[in-house]
N, C-alpha and C positions, 0 to 999 in steps of 0.2 A: 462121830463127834464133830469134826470137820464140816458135816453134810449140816446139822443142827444148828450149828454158829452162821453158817451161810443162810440159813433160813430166817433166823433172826436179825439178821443182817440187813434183811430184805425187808423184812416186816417194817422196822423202823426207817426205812427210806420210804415206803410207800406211806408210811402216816404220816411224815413230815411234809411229802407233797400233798397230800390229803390237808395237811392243817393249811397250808399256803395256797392251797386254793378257793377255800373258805374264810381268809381272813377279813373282819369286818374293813373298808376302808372309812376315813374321817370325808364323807363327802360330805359338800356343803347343802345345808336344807336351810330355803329362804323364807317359810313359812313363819309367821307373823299375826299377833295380836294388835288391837291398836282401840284404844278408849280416848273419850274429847270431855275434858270438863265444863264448867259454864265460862269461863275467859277463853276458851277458842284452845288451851292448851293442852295438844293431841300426846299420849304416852304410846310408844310403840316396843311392843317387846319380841325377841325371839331367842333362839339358840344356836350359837354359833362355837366350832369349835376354832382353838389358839391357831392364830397367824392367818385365816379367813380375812381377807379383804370384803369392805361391805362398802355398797353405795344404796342411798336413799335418793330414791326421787320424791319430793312428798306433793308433787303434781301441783304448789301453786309458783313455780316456778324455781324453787330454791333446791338445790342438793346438798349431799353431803359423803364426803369420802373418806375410809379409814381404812386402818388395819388392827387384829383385835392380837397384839402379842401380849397382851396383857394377862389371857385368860388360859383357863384351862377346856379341855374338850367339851363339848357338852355343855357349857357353862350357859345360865340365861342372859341375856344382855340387855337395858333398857336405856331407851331413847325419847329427851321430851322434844316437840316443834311446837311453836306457836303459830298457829295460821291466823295472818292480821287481816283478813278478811275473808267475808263467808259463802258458804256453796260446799259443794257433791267436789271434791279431788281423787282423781287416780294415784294412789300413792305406790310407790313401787318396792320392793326392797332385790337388790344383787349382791349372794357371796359367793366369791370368788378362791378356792385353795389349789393346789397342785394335783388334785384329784379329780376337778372340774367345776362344773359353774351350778347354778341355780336360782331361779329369778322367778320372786310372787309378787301379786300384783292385788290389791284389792282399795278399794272407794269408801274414803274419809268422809261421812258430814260433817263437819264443820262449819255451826252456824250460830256462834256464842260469840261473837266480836261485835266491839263497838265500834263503827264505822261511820263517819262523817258523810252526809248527801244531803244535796238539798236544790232548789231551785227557785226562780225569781220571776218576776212580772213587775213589767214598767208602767205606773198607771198615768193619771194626768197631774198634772203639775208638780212635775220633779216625783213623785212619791213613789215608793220601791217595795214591793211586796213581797216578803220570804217567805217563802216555805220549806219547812226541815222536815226533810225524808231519811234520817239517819236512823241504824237498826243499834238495838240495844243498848240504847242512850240511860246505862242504868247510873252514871255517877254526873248527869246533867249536858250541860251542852253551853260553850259562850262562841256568840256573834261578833266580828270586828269588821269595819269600816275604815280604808283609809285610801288617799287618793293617791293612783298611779304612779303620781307623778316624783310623790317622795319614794318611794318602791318598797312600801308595806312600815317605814320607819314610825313613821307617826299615824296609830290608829286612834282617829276623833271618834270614832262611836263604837261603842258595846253593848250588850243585852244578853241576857241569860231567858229572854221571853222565847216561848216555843217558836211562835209564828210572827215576829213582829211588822209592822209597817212602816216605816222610814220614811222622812221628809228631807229630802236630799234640798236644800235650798240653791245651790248652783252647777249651771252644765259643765260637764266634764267625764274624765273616766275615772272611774272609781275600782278600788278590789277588795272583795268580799270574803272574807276565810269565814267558816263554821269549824270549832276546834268542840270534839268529843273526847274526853277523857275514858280511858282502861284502866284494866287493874296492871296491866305489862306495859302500855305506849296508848299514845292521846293519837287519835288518826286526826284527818284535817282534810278536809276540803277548801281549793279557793276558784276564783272565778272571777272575771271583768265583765262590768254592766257599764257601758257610756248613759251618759243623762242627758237628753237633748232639751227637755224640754219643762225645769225651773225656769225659777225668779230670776236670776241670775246669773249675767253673762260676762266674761273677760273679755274684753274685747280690742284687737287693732285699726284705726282707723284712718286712711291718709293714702300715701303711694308706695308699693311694693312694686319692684321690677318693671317700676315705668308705666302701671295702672293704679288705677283710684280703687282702691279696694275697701269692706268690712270684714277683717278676721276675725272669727270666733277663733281664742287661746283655750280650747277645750280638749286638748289631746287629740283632734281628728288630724290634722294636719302641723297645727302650732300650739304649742304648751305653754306654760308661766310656770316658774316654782321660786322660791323662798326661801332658805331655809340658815341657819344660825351656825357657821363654823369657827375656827378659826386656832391657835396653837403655836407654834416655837418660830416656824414656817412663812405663815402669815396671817394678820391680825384676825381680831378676832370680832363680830358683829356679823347682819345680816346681808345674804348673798343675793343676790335677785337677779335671774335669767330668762331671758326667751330663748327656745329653743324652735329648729325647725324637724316636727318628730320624723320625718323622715329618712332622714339620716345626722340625727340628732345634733345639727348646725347649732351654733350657739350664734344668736342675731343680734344679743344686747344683753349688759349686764349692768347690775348698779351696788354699790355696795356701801353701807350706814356701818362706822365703827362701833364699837359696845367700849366700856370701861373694861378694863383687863389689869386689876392692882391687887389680883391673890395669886397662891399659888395654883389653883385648880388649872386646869390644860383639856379644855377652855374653862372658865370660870362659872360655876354651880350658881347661877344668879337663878332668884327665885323669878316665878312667872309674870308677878307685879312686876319685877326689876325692869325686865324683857320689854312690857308693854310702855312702862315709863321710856327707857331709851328710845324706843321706836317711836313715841308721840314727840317727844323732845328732836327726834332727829326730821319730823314729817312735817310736825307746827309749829315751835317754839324757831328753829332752826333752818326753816323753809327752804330745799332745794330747789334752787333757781330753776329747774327743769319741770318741777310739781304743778300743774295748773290748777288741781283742787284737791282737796283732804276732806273725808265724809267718815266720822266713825259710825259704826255700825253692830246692833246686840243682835250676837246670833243664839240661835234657836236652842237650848241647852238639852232638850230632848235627842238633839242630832248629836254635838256639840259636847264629849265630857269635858271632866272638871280637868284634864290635861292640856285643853284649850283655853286659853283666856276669853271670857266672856265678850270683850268687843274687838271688833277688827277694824281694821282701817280697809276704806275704797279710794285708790288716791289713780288720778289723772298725771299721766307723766307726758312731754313732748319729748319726741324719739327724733333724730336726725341722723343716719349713717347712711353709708356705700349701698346699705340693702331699705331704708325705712326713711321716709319722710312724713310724718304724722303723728297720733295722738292713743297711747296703750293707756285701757284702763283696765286696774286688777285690784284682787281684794289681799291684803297683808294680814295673814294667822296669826298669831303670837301663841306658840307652844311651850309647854310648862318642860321640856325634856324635847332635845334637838338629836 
């Protein structure tokens, strides 16, 4: 009897080492689905079991890193990416558990994005030729125009034309965004085209640093800007700068007050308003400095209805430490400063 119960005894030790040497473990398996609809938004699916640490490479630069204690073994798990621009990605997936690693790897096309491109050519006099290279432009496409110098604040020209041609009527630097709308995010392109060669020129004339010089104010070296501030701080009317672009010296400045008797900060004067103070402060009002006032109708095809239709060309005499001579520039009047 004794001899029987020791055999059994045995038996059941040898099957227990038996089941333990057989038991399944939870290792991690990286293997991976992945579908792309027409908005470029990629689903990736796999199977990961609970506490599995996952990193996503989705190869257009972006990762992603987690821990999945949320789940149970075995459980499937999905993941969406939007890829905001198109082409062939290596996408990767790595999970990671206490039983060891596993890492797949397999290539995304992805090429359902609306993506903003385009490029330009300078032709003769002032005119600027676009061309839009943008992929998947299915909810349209708008063009904006505005010069440098304000730093994209005030865009005077737009167009929703595929290919338009532009009549740039004064030199300068200008920058070009093309704005493509998605069904997730609007991509955007922008870009700086200088214009040498309009109608049109600002220009310095007289003695800098002890020469007789003629400056073109076109953003190459020396710039002009404009523009309408003012608040609690200080008043409120138009600001007027030369700068020297190189390392953005301020050579001269001049400054026209506005009316300021509401409560706005600064005051919502309409576009008329604008142009009327500024003739009032240019002609009516003559700054002993002015040597001549020339209004001027600009081209309304360049020129939106955010531009006041006429601008002034006013001759100023300059006298400082840096400028003995005679700036002439053109004064915008903007509907929104």
């Amino acid at each position: 009897m004794k001899k029987i119960l020791q055999l059994i005894s045995l038996f059941f030790i040898l099957g227990s080492c038996h089941d333990k040497k057989h038991e399944v473990l939870p290792l991690p398996d990286a293997t991976f689905t992945v579908s792309v609809n027409n908005s470029n938004v990629a689903t990736f699916s796999f199977t990961a079991n609970k506490n599995d640490v996952y990193t996503f490479d989705f190869g257009d630069g972006e990762r992603l890193t987690g821990i999945l204690d949320y789940i149970a073994d075995n459980e499937p798990i999905e993941h969406k990416h939007i890829y905001r621009k198109n082409g062939a990605f290596a996408a990767k997936l790595t999970l990671y558990n206490k039983y060891g690693t596993n890492e797949k790897q397999k290539v995304v096309d992805a090429r359902n994005a609306s993506v903003a491109d385009f490029s330009y050519e300078v032709l003769e006099n002032g005119k600027l030729k676009l061309k839009n290279l943008s992929q998947n432009a299915r909810y349209g496409y708008k063009w904006l125009i505005g010069a440098t110098s304000y730093h994209g604040s005030n865009w005077f020209y737009t167009s929703t034309e595929q290919d338009p041609v532009v009549d740039i009527d004064l030199n300068g630097k200008y920058l070009i965004r093309l704005e493509v709308p998605g069904e997730y995010s609007a991509s955007m392109k922008e870009d700086t085209v200088y214009i040498k060669n309009a109608k049109n020129q600002m220009t310095f004339s007289g003695v800098y640093q002890g020469r007789t010089v003629e400056l073109p104010l076109d953003g190459s070296t020396f710039y002009y800007t404009a523009f309408v501030s003012g608040g609690i701080t200080e008043p409120y009317g138009l600001y007027q700068k030369l700068w020297k672009s190189a390392n953005e010296r301020e050579m001269f400045a001049k400054f026209y007050s506005f009316p300021n008797d509401n409560s706005m900060n600064p005051p919502n004067h309409s576009i008329e308003a604008k142009y009327s103070f500024m003739r009032q402060n240019l002609i009516k009002e003559k700054d002993p400095d002015i040597i001549e006032v020339k209004e001027e109708y600009l081209n309304r095809k360049f020129y939106n209805a955010n531009v006041h239709p006429i601008a002034f060309w006013v001759r100023y005499k300059i006298k400082n430490e840096l400028l003995d001579g005679e700036m002439k520039v053109r004064i915008m009047i903007y509907g929104r400063w």
